[in-house]
C-alpha positions as CSV (number, residue, x, y, z in Angstrom):
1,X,-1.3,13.3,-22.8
2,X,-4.0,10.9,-24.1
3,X,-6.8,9.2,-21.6
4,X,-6.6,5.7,-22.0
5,X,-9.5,3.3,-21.1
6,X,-8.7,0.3,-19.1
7,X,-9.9,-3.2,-17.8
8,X,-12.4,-2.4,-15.7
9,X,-14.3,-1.7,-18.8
10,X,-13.7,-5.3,-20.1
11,X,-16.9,-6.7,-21.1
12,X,-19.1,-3.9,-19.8
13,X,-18.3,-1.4,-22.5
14,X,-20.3,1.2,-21.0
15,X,-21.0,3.8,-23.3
16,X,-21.1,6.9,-21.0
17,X,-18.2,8.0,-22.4
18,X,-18.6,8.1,-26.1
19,X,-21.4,10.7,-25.4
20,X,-20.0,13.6,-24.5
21,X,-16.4,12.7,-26.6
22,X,-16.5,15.6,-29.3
23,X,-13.9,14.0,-31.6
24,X,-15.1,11.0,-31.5
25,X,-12.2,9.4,-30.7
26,X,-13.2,6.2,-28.6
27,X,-14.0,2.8,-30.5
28,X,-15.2,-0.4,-29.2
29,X,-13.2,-3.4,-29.9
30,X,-14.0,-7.0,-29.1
31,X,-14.4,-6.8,-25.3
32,X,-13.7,-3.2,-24.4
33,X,-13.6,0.0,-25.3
34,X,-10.5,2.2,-27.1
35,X,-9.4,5.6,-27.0
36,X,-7.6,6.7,-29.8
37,X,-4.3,8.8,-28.4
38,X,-4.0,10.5,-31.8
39,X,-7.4,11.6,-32.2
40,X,-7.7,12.5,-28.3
41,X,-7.4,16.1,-27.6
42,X,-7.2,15.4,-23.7
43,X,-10.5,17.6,-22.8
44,X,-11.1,14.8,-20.1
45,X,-14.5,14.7,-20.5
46,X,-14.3,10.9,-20.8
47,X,-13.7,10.4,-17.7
48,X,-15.5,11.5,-14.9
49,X,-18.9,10.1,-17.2
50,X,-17.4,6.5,-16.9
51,X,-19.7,4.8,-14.0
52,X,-16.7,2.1,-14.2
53,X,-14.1,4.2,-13.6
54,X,-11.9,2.9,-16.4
55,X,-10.8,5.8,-18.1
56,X,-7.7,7.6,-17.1
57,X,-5.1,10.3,-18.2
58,X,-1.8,8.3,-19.6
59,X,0.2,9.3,-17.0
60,X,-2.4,8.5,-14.0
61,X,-2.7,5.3,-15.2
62,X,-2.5,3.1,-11.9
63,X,-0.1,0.2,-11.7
64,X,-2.3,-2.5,-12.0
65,X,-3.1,-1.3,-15.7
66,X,0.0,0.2,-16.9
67,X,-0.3,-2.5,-19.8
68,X,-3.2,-1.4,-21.0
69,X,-2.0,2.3,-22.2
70,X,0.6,0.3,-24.5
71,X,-2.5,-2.1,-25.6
72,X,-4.6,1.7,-26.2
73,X,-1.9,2.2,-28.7
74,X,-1.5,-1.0,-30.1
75,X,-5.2,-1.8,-31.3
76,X,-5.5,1.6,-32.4
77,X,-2.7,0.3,-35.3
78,X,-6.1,-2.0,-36.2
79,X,-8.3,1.0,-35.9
80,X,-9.7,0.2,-38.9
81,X,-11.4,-2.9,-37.8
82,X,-13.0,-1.1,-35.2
83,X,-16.2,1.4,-35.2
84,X,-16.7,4.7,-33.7
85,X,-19.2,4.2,-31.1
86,X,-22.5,6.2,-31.3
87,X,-23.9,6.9,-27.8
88,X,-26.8,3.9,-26.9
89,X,-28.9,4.3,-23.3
90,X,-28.0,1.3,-21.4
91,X,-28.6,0.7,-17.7
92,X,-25.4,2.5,-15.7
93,X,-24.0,-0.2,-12.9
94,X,-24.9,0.4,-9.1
95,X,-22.8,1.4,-6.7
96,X,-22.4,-2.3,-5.7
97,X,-21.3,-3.4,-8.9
98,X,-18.5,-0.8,-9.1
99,X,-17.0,-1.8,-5.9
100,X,-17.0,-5.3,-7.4
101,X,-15.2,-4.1,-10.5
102,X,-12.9,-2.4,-8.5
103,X,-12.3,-5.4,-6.1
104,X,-11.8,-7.8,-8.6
105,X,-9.0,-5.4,-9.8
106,X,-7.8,-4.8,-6.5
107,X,-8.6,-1.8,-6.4
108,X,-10.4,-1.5,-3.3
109,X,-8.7,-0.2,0.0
């Protein structure tokens, strides 16, 4: 099973993950970040490196974002338009602003 990244990482676009991806297979879109599901060899390395906690396995994917593993598949059909990511140092969120991500999702206890 592919990861698949999800809304929280609308408009932050942290780049954590695209380091340590070796098959490159995570591209950045217009707001968000991708993951390709048939250039992901589910390694999982994505995912405990995103500070938003975005990134999932396909069939963890939480309720709440069940959309966006059929929107994973669907903008990879434009893949072309998109660009491999190359890893850029950027300032990871605080704790504080995780908890907000997650609240505005509702995904706070």
């Amino acid at each position: 099973m592919p990861y698949v990244i999800a809304e929280p990482c609308v408009n932050v676009k942290d780049r954590s993950c695209v380091d340590v991806c070796p098959v490159d297979c995570i591209y950045e879109g217009p707001d968000m970040l991708y993951i390709h599901p048939d250039e992901c060899i589910d390694c999982g390395a994505c995912e405990p490196e995103c500070p938003w906690q975005a990134i999932f396995e396909e069939v963890a994917v939480p309720e709440l974002f069940k959309d966006d593993t059929a929107l994973n598949y669907k903008m990879m059909d434009m893949s072309s338009d998109f660009e491999v990511k190359k890893h850029e140092k950027i300032e990871h969120p605080t704790a504080d602003q995780v908890e907000a991500n997650k609240a505005k999702w509702g995904l706070t206890k």
